[in-house]
N, C-alpha and C positions, 0 to 999 in steps of 0.2 A: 670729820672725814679722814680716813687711813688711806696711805696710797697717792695715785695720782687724783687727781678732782673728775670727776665725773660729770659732762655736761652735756645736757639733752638740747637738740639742736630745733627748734621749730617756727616756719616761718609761713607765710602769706600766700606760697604757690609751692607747687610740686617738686619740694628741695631735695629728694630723692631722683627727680628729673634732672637737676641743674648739677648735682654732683654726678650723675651719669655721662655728660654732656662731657664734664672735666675728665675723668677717667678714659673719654674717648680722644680726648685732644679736641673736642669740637665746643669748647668754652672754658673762660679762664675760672679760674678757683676765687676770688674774689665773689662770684656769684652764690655761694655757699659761707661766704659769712663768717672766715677765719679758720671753717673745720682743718683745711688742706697744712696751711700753715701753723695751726696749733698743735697738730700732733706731731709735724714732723720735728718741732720744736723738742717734745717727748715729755712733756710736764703735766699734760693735761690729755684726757679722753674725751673723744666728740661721737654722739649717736646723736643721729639724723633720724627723728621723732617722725613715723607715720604721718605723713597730711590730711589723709583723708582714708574712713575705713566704711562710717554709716553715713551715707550721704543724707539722709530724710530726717539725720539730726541738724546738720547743718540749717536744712530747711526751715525747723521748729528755730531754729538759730536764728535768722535771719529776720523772721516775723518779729521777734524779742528784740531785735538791734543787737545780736549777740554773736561777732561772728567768729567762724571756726568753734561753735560749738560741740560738733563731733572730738575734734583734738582734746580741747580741754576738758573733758570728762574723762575722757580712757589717762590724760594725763595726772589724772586722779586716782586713780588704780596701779600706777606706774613707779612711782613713786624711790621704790626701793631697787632700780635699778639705776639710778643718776643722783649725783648729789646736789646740783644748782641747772635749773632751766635757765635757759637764753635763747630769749626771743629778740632779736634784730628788728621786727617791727612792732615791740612796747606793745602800746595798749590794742591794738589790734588782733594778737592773740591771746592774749592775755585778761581780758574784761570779767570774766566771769572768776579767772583765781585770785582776783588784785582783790572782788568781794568779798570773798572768802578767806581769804589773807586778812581784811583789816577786820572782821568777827572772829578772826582765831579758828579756823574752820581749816585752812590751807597753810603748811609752815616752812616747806622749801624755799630756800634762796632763790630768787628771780633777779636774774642781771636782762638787760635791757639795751638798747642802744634807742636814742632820740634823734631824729633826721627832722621834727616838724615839729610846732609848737606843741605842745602836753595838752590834750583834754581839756579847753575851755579857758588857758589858762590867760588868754590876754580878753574873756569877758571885762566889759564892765560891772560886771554883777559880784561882787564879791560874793555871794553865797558860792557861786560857779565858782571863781579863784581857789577860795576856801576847800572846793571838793577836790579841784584838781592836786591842789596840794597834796592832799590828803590820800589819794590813788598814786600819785607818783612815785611819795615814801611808801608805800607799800612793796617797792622796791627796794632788794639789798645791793644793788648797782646800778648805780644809769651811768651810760655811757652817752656823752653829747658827741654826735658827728661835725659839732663849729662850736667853736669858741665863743661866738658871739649869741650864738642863741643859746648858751649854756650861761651868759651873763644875763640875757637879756628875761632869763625863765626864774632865775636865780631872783631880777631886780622885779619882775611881775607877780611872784608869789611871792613875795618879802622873805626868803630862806634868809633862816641866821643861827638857826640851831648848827652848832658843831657837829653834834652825828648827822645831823641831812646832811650837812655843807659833806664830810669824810663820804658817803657815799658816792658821791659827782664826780665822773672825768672827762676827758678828750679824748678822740681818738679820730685822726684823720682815715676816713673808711679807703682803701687806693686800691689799685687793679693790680693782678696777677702779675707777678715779677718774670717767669719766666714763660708762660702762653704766648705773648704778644715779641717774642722775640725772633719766632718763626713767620712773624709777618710785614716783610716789608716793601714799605711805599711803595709804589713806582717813580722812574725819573720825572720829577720839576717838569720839563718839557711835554710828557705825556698827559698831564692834570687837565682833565678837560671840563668838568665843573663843580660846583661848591652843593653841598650835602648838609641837610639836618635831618634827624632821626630823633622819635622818642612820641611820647604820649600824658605824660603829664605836665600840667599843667605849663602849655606850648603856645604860643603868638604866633598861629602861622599865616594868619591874615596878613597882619603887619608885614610878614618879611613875602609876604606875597607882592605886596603894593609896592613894598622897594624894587622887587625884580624885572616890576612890571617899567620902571625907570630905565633898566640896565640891560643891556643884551647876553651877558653872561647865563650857564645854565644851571639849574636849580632842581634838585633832586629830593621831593619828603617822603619820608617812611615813616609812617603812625598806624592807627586802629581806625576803625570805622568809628570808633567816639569820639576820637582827637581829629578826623577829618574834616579840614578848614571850609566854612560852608562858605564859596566864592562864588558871583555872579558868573564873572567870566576869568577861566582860566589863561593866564599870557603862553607862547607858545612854548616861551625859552625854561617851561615849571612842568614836570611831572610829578606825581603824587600815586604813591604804593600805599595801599593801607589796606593792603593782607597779609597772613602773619609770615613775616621772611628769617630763615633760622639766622643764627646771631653769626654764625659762620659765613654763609651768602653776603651777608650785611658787609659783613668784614669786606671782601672785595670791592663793597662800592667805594667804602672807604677810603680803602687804599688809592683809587684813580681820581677822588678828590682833593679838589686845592685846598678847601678848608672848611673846619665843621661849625655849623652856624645851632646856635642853641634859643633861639626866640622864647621867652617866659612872657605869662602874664598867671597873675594870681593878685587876689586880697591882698592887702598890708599886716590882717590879722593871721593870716597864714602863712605868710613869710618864714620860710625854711630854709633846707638842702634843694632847692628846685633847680637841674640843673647839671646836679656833683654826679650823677654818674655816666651821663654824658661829658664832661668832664675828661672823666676817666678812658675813655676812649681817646679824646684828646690828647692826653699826654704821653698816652702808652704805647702810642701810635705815631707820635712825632708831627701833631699837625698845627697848624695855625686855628685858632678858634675866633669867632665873633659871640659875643653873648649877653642877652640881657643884664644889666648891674643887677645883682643880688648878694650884698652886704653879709648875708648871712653865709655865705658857703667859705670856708677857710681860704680857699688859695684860692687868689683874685689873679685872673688870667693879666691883664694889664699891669699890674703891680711886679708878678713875675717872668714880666714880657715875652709872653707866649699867645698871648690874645690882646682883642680888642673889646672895650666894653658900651653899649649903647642902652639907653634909657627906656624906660617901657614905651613900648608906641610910637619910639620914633622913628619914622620910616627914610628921613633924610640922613638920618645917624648909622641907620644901617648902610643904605648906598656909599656914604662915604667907605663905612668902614672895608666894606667888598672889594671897594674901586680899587683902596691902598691895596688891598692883599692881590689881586689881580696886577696891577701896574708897576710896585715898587719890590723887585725880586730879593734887592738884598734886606728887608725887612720881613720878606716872608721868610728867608733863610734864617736868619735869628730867629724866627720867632716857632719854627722849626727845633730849632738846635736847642733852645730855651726850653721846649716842651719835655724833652727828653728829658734834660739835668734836672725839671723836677718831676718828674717819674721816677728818677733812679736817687734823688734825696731825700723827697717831702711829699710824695702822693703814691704809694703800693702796700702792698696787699701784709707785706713783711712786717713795714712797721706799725700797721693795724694791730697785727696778732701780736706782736709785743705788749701793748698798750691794753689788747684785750685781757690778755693773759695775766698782766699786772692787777685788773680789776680784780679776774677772778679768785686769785692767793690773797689779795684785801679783802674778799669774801668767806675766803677758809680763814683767815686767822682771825676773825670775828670770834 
């Protein structure tokens, strides 16, 4: 590679939408996956790779378990405008070049980032372990988004080879450093109820049944897929799950006391569930409640900006509410907490550092 590095940027939804959105001021730059901050860095070139051109390959795609097969063919013709692809979500867009990568068919660098366990990788089945392995070094970078599932993938596929191991890093994924500065709270005193937002893999049953304890009021934004199928709605809960722009959202946000993150998922799926709600969290300056999950770097309770409750526990939640509603000077900390790690150990800044770092370990190969 002569020059700066050339990286072709492709992801899972319409990242030509989600950097529009940034350009307009109407979403942070974190949503585009390091482009904004690695160029302004000036070491590295980002193009944002077409999503979608032939939709009816997709199609053929989808019957194969193949997906975003439109992208990855014309990313095959492509070739000699970018030096290193980076796909943000790994083997999702990637399936059919990781094939053709390990038969010698496809020879571009592919860096990656990992947010969810690898491809089969905590099977019992070692033939499965064995394959996953073997898809994952087909990678020239993986980037892990925690620490801990970058040990825990390291100790499930026995990695001990040195060039695997030198491929592997961290990178804590954080929210836009300077979006979220033109948004703030409302006064302590205006807060008038507590908000969870999101759609994967979300427990809104459980933190339903806590509510239905509490008179406090309860605000969810999902999808019609993530929508909690409850007998009876309590009156103090309403439930949005049509699509509301990340802008709008932002507002509720702000008139919330504090942002409740309810998980539930498998043990064999155990990721990032969680981290980018998260990132709302902190960039935002709010008090969080959240399922325990081990797996995401920065533990809300550990860096006392949250509170963390067990899967399914619906009295673990009530607690946790009751404090953040009753005990002011601990929602204030936990406030004030949220921010110092925004602006130390969770943004979008020291992402692109980290990224950046992989991909010059990629060129000086």
């Amino acid at each position: 590679m002569k020059g700066k590095p050339r990286l072709l940027l492709v992801n899972n939804y319409s990242m030509e939408n989600a950097y529009a959105l940034w350009e307009q001021g109407k979403s942070g730059s974190h949503h585009v996956w390091g482009k904004v901050e690695l160029e302004a860095r000036g070491n590295v070139e980002v193009e944002i790779f077409q999503h979608e051109k032939y939709p009816f390959l997709n199609r053929i795609g989808n019957f194969f378990k193949i997906k975003h097969l439109d992208q990855q063919l014309r990313i095959l013709t492509y070739g000699k405008h970018f030096d290193i692809l980076y796909a943000p979500y790994s083997w999702s867009n990637t399936r059919l070049l990781t094939v053709l990568k390990w038969v010698g068919l496809y020879r571009k660098p592919i860096l990656v980032t990992i947010h969810q366990p690898f491809m089969k990788m905590n099977s019992s089945n070692s033939f499965f372990r064995w394959l996953s392995k073997k898809f994952l070094f087909q990678y020239d970078g993986i980037i892990f988004l925690s620490e801990k599932l970058k040990e825990h993938t390291i100790e499930a596929l026995n990695i001990k080879d040195k060039h695997d191991l030198a491929k592997i890093d961290t990178a804590q994924w954080g929210p836009d450093t300077k979006y979220y500065d033109k948004v703030v709270s409302n006064e302590e005193d205006s807060l008038t109820y507590f908000i969870s937002a999101g759609h994967t893999a979300r427990d809104y049953v459980t933190l339903i049944e806590a509510f239905k304890k509490m008179d406090h009021q309860l605000r969810i934004f999902c999808t019609p897929n993530s929508k909690p199928s409850v007998k009876e709605l309590p009156a103090n809960v309403t439930i949005n799950a049509s699509f509301i722009p990340y802008e709008e959202l932002l507002k509720y946000y702000k008139e919330s006391i504090a942002i409740l993150i309810p998980l539930k998922y498998p043990d064999s799926k155990e990721g990032c569930q969680g981290m980018t709600s998260l990132q709302d969290v902190v960039a935002l300056g709010k008090p969080a409640v959240i399922t325990e999950n081990p797996m995401i770097n920065i533990d809300a309770a550990k860096e006392g900006f949250g509170i963390t409750v067990g899967k399914g526990d619906v009295n673990g939640w009530v607690d946790a509410i009751e404090l953040l509603a009753k005990d002011k000077n601990r929602f204030r900390q936990m406030s004030e907490q949220a921010r110092r790690v925004y602006l130390q150990k969770f943004n979008s800044e020291l992402f692109a550092e980290e990224l950046e770092r992989a991909v010059f370990k990629i060129r000086l190969r």
